[in-house]
Gaussian input, Z-matrix of N, CA and C with variables (Angstrom, degrees):
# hf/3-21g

backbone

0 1
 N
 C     1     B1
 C     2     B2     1     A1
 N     3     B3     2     A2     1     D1
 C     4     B4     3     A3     2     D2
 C     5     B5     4     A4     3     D3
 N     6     B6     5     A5     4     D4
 C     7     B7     6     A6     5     D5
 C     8     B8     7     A7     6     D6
 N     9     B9     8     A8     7     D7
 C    10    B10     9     A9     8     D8
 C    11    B11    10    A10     9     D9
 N    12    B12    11    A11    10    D10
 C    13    B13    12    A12    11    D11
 C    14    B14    13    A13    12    D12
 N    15    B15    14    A14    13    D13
 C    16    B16    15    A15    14    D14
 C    17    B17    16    A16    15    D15
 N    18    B18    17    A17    16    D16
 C    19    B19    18    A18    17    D17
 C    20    B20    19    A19    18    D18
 N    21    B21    20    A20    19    D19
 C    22    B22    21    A21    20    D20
 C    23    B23    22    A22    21    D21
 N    24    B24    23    A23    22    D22
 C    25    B25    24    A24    23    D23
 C    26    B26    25    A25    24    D24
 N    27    B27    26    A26    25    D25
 C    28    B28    27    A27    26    D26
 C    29    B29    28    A28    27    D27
 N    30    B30    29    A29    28    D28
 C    31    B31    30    A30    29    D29
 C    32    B32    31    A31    30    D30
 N    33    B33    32    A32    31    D31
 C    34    B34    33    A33    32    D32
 C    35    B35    34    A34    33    D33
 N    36    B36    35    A35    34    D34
 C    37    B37    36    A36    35    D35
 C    38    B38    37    A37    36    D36
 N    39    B39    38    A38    37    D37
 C    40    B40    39    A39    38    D38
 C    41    B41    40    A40    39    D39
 N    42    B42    41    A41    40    D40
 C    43    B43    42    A42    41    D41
 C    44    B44    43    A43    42    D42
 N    45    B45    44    A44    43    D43
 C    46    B46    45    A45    44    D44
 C    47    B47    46    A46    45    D45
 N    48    B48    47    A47    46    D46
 C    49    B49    48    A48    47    D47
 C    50    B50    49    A49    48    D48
 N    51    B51    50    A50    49    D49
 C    52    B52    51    A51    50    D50
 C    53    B53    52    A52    51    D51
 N    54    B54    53    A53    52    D52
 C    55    B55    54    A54    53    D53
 C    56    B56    55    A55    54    D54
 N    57    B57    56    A56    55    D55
 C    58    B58    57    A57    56    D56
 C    59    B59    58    A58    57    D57
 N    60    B60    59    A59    58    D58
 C    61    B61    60    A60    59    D59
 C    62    B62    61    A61    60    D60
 N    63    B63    62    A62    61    D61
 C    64    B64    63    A63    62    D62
 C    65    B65    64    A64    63    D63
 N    66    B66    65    A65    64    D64
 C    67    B67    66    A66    65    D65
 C    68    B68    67    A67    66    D66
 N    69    B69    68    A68    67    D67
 C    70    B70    69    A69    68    D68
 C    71    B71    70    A70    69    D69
 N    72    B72    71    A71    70    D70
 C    73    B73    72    A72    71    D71
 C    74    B74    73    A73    72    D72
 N    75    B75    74    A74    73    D73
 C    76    B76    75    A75    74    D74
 C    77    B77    76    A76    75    D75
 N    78    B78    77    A77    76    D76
 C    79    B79    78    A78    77    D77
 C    80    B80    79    A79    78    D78
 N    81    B81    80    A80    79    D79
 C    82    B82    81    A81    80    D80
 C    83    B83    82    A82    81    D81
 N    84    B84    83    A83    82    D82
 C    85    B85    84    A84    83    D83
 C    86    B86    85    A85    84    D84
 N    87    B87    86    A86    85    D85
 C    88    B88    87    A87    86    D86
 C    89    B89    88    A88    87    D87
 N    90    B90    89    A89    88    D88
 C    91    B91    90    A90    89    D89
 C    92    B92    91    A91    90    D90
 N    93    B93    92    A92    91    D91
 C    94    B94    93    A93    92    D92
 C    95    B95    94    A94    93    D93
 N    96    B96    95    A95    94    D94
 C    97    B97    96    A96    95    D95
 C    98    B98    97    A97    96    D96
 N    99    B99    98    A98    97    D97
 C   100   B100    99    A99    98    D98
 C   101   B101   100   A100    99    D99
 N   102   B102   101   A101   100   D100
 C   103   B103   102   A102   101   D101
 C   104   B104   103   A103   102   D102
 N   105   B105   104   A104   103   D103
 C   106   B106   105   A105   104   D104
 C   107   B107   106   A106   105   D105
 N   108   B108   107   A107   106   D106
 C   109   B109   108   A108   107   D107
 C   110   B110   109   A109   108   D108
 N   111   B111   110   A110   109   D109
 C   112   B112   111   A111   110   D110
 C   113   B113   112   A112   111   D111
 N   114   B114   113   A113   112   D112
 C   115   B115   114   A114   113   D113
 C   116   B116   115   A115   114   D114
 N   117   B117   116   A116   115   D115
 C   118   B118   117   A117   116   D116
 C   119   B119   118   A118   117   D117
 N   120   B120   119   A119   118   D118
 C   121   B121   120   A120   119   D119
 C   122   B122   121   A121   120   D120
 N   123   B123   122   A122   121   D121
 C   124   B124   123   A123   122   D122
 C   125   B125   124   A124   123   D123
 N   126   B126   125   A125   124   D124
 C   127   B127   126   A126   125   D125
 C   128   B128   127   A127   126   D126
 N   129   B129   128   A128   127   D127
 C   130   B130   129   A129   128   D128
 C   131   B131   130   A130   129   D129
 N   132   B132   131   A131   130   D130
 C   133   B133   132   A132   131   D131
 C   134   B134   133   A133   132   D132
 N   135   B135   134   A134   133   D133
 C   136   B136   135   A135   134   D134
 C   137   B137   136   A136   135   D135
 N   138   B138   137   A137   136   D136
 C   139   B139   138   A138   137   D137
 C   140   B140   139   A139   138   D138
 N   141   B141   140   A140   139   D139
 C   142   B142   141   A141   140   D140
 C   143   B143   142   A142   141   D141
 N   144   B144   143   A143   142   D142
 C   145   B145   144   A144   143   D143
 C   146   B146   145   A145   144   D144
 N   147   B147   146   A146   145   D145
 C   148   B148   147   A147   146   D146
 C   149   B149   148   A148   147   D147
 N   150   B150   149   A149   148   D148
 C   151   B151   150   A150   149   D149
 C   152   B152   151   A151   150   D150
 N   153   B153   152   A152   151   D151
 C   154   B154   153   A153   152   D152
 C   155   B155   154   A154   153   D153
 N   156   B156   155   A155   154   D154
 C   157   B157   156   A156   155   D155
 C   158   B158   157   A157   156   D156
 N   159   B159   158   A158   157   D157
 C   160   B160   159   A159   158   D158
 C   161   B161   160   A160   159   D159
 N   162   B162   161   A161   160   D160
 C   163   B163   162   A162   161   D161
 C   164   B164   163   A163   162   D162
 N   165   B165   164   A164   163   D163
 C   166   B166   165   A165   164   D164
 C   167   B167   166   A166   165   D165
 N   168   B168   167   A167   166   D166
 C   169   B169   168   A168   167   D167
 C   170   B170   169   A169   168   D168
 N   171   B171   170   A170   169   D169
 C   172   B172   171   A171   170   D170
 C   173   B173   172   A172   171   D171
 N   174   B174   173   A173   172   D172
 C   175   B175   174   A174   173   D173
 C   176   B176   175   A175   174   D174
 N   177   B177   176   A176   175   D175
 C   178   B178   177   A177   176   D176
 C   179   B179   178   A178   177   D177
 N   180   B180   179   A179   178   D178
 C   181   B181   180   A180   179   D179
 C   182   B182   181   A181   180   D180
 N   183   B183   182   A182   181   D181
 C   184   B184   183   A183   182   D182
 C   185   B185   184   A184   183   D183
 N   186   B186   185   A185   184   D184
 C   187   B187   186   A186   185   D185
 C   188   B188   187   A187   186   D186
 N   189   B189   188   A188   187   D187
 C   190   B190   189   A189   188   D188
 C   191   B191   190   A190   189   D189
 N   192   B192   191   A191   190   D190
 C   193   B193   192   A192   191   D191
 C   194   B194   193   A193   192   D192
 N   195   B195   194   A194   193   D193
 C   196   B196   195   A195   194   D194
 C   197   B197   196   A196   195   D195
 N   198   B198   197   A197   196   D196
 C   199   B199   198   A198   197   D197
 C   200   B200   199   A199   198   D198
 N   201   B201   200   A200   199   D199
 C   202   B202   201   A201   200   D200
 C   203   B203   202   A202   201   D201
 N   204   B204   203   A203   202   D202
 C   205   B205   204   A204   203   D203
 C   206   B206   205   A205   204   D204
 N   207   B207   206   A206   205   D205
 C   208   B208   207   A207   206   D206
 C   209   B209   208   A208   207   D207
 N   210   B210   209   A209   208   D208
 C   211   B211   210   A210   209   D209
 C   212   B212   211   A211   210   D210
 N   213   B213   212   A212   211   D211
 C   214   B214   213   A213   212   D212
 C   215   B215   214   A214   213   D213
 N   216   B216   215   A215   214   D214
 C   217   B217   216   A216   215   D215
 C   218   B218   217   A217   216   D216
 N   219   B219   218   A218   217   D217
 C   220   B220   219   A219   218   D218
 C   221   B221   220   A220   219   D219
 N   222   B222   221   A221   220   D220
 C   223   B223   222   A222   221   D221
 C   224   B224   223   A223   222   D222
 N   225   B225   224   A224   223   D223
 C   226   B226   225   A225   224   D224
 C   227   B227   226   A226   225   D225
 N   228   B228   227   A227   226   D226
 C   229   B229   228   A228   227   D227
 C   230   B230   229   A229   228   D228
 N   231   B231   230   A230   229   D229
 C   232   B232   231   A231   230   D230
 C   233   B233   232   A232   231   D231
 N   234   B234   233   A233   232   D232
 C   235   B235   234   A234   233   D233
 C   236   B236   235   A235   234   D234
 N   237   B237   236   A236   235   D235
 C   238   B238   237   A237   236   D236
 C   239   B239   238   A238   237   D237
 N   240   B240   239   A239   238   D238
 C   241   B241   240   A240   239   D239
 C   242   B242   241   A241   240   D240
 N   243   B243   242   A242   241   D241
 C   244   B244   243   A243   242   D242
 C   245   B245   244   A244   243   D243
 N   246   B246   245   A245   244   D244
 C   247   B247   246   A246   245   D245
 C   248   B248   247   A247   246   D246
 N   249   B249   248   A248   247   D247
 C   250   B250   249   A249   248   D248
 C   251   B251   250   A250   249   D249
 N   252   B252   251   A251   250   D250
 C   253   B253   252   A252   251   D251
 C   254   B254   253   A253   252   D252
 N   255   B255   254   A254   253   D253
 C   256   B256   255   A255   254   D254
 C   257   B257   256   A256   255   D255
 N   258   B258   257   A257   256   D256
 C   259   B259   258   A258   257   D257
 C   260   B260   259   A259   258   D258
 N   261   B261   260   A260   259   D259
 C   262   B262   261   A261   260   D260
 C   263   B263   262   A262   261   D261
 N   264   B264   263   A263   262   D262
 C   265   B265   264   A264   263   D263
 C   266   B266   265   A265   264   D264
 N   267   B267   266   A266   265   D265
 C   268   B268   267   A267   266   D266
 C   269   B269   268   A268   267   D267
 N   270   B270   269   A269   268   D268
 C   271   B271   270   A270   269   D269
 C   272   B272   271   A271   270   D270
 N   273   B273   272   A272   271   D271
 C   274   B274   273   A273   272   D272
 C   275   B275   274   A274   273   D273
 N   276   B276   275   A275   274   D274
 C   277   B277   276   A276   275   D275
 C   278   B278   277   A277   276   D276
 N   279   B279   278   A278   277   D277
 C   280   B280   279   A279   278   D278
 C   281   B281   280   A280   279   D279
 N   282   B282   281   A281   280   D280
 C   283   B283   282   A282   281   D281
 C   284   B284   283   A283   282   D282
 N   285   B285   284   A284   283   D283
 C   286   B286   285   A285   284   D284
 C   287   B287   286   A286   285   D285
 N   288   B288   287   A287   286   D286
 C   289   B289   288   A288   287   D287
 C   290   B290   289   A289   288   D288
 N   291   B291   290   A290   289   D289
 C   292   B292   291   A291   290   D290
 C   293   B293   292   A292   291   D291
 N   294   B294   293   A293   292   D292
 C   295   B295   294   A294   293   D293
 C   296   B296   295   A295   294   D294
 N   297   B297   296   A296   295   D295
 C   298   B298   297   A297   296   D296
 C   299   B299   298   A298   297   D297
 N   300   B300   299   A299   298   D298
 C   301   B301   300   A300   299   D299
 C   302   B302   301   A301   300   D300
 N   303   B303   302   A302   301   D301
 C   304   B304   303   A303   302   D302
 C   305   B305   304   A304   303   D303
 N   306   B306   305   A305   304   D304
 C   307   B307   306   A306   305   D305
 C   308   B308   307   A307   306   D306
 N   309   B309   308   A308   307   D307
 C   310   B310   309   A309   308   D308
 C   311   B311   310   A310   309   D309
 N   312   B312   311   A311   310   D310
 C   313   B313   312   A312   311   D311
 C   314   B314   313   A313   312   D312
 N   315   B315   314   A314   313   D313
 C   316   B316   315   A315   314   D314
 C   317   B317   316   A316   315   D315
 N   318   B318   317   A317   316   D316
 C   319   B319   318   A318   317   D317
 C   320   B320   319   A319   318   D318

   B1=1.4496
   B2=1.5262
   B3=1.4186
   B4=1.3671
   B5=1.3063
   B6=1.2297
   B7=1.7843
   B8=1.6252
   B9=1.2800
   B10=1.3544
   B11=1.8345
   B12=1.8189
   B13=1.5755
   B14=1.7547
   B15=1.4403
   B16=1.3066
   B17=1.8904
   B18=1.1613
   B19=1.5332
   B20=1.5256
   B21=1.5519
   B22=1.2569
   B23=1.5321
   B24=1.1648
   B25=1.5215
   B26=1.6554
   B27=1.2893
   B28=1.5991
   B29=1.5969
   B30=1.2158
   B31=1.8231
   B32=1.3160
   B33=1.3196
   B34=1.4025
   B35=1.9009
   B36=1.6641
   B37=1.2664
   B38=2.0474
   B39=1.8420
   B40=1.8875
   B41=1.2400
   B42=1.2192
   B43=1.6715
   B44=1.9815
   B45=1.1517
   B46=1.7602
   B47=1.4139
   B48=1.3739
   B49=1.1948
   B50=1.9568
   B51=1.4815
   B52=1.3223
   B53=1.7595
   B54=0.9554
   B55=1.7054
   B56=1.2978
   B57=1.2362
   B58=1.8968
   B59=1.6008
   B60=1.3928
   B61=1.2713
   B62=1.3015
   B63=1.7205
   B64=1.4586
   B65=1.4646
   B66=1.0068
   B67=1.6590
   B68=1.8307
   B69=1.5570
   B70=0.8680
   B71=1.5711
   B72=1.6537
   B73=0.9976
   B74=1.1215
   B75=1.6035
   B76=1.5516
   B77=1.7616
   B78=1.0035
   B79=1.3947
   B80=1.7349
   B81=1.6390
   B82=1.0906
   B83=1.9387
   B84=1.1176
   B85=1.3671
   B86=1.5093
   B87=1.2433
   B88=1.2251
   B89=1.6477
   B90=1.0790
   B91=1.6550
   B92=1.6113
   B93=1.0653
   B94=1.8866
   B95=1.5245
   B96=1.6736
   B97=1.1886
   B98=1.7123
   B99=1.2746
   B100=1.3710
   B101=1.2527
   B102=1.8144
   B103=0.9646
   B104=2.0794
   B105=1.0286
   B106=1.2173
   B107=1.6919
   B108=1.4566
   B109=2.3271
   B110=1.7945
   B111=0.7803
   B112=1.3426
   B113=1.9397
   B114=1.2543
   B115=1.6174
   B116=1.0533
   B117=1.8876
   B118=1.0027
   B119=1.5413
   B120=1.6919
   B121=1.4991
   B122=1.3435
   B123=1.6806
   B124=1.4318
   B125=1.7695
   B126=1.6555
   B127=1.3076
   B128=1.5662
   B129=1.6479
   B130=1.3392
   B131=1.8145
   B132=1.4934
   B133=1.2828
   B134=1.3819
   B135=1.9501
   B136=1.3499
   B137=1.9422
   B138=0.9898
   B139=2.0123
   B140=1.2979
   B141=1.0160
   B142=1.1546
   B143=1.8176
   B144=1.7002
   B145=1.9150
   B146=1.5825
   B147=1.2725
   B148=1.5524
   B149=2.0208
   B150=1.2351
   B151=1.6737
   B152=1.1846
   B153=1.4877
   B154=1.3474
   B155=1.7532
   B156=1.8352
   B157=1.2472
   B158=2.1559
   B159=1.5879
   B160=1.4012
   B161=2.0981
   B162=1.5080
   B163=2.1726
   B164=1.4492
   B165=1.5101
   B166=1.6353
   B167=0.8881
   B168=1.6053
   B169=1.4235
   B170=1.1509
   B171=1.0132
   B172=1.7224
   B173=1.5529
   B174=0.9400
   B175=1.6315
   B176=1.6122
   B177=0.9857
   B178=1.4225
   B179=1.6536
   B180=1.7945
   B181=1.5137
   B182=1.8079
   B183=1.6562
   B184=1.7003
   B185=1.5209
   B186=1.9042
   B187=1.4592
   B188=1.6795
   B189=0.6148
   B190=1.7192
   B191=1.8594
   B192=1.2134
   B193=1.5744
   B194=1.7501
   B195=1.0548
   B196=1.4476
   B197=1.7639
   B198=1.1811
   B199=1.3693
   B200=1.4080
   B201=1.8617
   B202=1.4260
   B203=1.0391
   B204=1.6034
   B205=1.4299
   B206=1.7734
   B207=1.6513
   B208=1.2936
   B209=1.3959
   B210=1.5415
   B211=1.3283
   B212=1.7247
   B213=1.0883
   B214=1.5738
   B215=1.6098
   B216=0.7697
   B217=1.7485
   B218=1.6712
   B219=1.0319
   B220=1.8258
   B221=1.4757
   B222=0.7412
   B223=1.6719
   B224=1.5552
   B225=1.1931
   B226=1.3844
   B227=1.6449
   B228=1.4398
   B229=1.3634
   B230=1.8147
   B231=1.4475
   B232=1.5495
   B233=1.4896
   B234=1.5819
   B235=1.6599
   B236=1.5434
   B237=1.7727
   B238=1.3895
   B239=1.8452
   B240=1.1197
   B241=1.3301
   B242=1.7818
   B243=1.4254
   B244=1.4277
   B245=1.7198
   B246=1.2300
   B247=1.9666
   B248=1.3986
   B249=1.4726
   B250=1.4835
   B251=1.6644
   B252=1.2658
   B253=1.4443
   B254=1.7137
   B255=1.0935
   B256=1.8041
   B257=1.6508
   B258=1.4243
   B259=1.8033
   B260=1.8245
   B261=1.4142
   B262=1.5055
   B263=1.4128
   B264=1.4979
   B265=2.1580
   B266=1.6026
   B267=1.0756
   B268=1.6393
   B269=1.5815
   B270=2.0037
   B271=1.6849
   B272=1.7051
   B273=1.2943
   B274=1.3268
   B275=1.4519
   B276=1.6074
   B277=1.2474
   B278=1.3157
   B279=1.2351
   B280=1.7164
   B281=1.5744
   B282=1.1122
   B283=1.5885
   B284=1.7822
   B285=1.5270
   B286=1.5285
   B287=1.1679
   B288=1.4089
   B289=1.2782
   B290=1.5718
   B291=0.9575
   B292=1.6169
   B293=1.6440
   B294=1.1362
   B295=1.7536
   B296=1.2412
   B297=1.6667
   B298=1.2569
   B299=1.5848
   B300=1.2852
   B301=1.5909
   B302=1.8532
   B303=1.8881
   B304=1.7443
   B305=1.6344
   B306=1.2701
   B307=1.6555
   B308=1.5298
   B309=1.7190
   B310=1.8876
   B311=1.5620
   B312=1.3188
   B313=1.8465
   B314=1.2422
   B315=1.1830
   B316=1.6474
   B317=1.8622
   B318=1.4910
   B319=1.4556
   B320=1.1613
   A1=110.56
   A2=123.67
   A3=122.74
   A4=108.67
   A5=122.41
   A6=121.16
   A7=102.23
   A8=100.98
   A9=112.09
   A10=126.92
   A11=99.43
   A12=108.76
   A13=97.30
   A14=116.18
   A15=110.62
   A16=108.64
   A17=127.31
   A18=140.23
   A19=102.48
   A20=122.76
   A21=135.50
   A22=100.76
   A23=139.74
   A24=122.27
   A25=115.20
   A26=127.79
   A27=118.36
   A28=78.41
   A29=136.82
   A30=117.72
   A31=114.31
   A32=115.42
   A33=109.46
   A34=108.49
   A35=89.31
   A36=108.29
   A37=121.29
   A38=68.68
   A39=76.53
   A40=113.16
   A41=110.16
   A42=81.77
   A43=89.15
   A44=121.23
   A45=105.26
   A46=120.99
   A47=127.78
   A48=118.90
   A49=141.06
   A50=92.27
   A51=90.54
   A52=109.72
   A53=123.55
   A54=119.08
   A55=122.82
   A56=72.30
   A57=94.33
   A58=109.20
   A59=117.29
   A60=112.39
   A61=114.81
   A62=115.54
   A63=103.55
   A64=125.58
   A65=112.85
   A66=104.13
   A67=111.13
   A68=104.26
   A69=119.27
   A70=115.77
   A71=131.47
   A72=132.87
   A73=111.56
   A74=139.56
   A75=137.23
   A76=105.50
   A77=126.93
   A78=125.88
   A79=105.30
   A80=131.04
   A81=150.91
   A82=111.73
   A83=97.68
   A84=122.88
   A85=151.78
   A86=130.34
   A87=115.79
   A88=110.80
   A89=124.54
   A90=112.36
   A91=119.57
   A92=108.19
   A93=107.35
   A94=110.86
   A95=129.22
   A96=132.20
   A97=119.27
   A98=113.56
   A99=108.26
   A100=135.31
   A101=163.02
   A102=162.70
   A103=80.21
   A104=144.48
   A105=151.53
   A106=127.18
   A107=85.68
   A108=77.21
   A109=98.36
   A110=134.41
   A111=140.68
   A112=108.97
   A113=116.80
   A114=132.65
   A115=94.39
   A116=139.15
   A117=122.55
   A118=151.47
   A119=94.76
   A120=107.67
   A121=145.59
   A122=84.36
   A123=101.67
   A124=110.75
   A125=124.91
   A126=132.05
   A127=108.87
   A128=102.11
   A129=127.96
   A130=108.04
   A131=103.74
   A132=110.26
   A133=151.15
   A134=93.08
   A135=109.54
   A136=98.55
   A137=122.23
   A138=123.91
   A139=124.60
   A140=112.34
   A141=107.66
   A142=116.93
   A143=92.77
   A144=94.73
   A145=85.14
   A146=131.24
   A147=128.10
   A148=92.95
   A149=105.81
   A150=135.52
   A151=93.10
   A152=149.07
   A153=151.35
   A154=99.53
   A155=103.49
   A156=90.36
   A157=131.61
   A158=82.12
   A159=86.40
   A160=105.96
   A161=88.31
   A162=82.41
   A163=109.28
   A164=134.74
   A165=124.37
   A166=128.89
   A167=116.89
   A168=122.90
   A169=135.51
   A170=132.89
   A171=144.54
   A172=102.95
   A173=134.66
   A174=122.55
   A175=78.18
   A176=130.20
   A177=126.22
   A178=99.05
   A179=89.68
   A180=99.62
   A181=101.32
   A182=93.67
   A183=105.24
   A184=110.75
   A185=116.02
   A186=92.09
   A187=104.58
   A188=94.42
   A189=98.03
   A190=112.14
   A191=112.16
   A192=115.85
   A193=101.87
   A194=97.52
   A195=115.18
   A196=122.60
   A197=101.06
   A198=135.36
   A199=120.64
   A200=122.28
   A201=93.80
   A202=141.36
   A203=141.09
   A204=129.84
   A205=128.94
   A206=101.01
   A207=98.86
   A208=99.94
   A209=134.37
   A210=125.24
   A211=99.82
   A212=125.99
   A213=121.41
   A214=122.40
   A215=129.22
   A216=146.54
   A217=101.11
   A218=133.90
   A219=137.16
   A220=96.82
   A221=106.02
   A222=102.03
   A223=123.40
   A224=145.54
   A225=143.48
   A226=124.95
   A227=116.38
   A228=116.15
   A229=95.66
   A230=111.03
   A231=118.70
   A232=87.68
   A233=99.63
   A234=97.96
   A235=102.57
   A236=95.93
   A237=101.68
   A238=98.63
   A239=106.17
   A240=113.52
   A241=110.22
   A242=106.96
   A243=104.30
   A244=90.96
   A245=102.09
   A246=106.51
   A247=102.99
   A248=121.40
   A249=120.96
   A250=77.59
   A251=105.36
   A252=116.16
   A253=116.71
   A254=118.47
   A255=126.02
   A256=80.89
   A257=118.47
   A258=93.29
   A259=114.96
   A260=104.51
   A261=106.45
   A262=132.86
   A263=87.11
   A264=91.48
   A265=120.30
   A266=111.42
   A267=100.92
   A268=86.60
   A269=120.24
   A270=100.86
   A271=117.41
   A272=124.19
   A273=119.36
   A274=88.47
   A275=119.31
   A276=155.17
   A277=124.08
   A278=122.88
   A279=142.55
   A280=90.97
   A281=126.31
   A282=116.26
   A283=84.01
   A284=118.31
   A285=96.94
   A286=133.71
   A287=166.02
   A288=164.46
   A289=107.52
   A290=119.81
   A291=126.21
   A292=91.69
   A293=128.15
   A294=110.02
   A295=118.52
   A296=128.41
   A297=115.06
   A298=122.35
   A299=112.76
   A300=133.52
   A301=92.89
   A302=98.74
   A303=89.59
   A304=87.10
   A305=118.99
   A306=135.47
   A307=99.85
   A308=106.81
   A309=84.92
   A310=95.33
   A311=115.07
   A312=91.46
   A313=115.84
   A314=120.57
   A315=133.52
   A316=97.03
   A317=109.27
   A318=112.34
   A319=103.58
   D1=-44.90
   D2=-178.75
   D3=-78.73
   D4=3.24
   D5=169.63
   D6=-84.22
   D7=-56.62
   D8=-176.34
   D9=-45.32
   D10=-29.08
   D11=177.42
   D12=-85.44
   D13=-35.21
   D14=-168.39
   D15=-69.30
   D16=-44.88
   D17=143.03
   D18=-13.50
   D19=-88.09
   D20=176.89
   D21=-43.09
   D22=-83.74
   D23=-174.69
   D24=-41.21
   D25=-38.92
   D26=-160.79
   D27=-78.07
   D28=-39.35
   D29=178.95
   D30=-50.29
   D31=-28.36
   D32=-161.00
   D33=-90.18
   D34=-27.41
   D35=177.07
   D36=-51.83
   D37=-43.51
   D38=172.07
   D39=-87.94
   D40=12.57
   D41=-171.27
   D42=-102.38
   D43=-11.77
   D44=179.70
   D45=-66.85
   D46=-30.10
   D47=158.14
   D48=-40.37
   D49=-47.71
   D50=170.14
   D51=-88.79
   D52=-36.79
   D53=154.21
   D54=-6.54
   D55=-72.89
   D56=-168.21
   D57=-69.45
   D58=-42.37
   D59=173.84
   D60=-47.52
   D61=-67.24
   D62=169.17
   D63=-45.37
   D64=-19.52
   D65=-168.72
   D66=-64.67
   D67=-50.71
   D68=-176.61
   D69=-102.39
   D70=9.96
   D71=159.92
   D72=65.34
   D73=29.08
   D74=157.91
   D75=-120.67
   D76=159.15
   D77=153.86
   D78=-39.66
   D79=153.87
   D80=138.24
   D81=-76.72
   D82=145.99
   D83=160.57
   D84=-67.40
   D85=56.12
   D86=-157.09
   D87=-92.49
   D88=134.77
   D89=-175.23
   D90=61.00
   D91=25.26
   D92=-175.93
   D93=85.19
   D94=-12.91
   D95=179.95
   D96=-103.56
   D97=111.13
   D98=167.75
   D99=-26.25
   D100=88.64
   D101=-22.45
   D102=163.65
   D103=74.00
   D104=147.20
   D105=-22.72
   D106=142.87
   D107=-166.04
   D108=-62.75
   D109=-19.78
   D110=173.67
   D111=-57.78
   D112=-67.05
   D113=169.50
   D114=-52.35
   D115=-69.80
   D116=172.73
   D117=-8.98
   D118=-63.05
   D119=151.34
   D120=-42.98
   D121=-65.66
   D122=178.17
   D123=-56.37
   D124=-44.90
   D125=154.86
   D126=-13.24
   D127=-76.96
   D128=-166.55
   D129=-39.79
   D130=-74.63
   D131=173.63
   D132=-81.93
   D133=2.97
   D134=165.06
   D135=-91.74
   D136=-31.38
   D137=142.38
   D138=-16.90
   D139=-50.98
   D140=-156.44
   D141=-123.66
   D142=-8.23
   D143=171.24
   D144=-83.02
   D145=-24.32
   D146=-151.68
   D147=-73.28
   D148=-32.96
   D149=-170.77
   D150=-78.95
   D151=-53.67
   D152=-172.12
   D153=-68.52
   D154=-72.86
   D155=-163.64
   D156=-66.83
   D157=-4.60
   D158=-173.37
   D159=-89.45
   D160=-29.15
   D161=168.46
   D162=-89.74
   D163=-11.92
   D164=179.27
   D165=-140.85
   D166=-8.66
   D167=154.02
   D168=-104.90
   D169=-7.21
   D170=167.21
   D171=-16.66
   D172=134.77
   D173=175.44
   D174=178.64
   D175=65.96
   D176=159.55
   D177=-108.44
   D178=136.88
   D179=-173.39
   D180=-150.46
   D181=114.02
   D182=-160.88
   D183=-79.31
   D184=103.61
   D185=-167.45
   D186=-92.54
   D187=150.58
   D188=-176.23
   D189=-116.21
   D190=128.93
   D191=-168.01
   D192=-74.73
   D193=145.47
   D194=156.22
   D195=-144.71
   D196=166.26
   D197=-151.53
   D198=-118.17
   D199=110.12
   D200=173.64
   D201=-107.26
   D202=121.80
   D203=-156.45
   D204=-29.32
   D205=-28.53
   D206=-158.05
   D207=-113.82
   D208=-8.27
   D209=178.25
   D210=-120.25
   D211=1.22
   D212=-147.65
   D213=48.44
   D214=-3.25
   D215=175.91
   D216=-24.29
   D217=93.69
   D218=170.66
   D219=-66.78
   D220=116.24
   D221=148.58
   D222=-131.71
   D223=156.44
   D224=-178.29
   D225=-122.69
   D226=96.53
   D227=-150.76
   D228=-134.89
   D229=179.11
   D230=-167.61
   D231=-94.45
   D232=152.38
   D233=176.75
   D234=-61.04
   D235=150.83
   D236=151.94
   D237=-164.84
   D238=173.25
   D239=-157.56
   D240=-59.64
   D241=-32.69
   D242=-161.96
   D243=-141.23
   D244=117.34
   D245=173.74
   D246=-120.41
   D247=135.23
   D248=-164.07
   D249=-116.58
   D250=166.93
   D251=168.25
   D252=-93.28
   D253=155.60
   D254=-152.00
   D255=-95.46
   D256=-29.56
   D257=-170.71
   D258=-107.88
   D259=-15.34
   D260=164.38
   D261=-116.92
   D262=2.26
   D263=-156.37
   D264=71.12
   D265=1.84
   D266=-156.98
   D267=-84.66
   D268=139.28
   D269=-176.61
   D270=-76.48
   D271=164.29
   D272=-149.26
   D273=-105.00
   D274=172.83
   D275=138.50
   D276=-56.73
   D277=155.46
   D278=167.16
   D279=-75.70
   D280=146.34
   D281=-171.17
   D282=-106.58
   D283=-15.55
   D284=176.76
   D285=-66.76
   D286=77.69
   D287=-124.70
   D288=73.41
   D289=28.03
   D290=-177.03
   D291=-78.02
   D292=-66.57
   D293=-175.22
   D294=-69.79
   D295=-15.72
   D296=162.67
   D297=-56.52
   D298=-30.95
   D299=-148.71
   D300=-89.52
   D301=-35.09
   D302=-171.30
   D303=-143.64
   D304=88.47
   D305=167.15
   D306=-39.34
   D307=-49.49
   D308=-146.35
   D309=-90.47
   D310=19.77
   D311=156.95
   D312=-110.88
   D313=9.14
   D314=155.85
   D315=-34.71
   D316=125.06
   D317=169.29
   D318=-74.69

């Protein structure tokens, strides 16, 4: 959620440059360099997909692999509290630190 507001502000962020240019009808300034009707744009409408995708498309969903102790079975799925494995049932592991956690099944 706090990615998603920070997304929504850097849209909004871009979008004052070309704003303001029109408002007042000269190029804006960023860094000592005039801000071009070209940058402008790109500002404008990299603004405002940033504004779209962060209020109606957000659908990011982190799958994270796991591992099962007793078959090695990888699989790569969205967290959820309890993941059984598809070829034994046995429930699986985070495959990240999985051989630190159990050395002797290191091949």
């Amino acid at each position: 959620m706090l990615s998603r507001f920070f997304i929504l502000l850097l849209g909004i962020i871009l979008l004052f440059p070309p704003i303001v240019s029109f408002v007042i009808g000269k190029p804006v300034t960023l860094w000592g360099q005039p801000v071009h009707l070209t940058g402008e744009i790109l500002y404008f409408f990299f603004g405002i997909f940033l504004i779209y995708i962060s209020l109606f498309k957000w659908t990011l969903t982190v799958k994270r692999k796991y591992i099962c102790p007793v078959c090695k079975e990888v699989s790569e799925q969205a967290e959820s509290n309890e993941i059984k494995c598809s070829m034994c049932s046995e429930p699986m592991e985070e495959l990240n630190g999985f051989y630190e956690r159990h050395p002797e099944k290191k091949d």
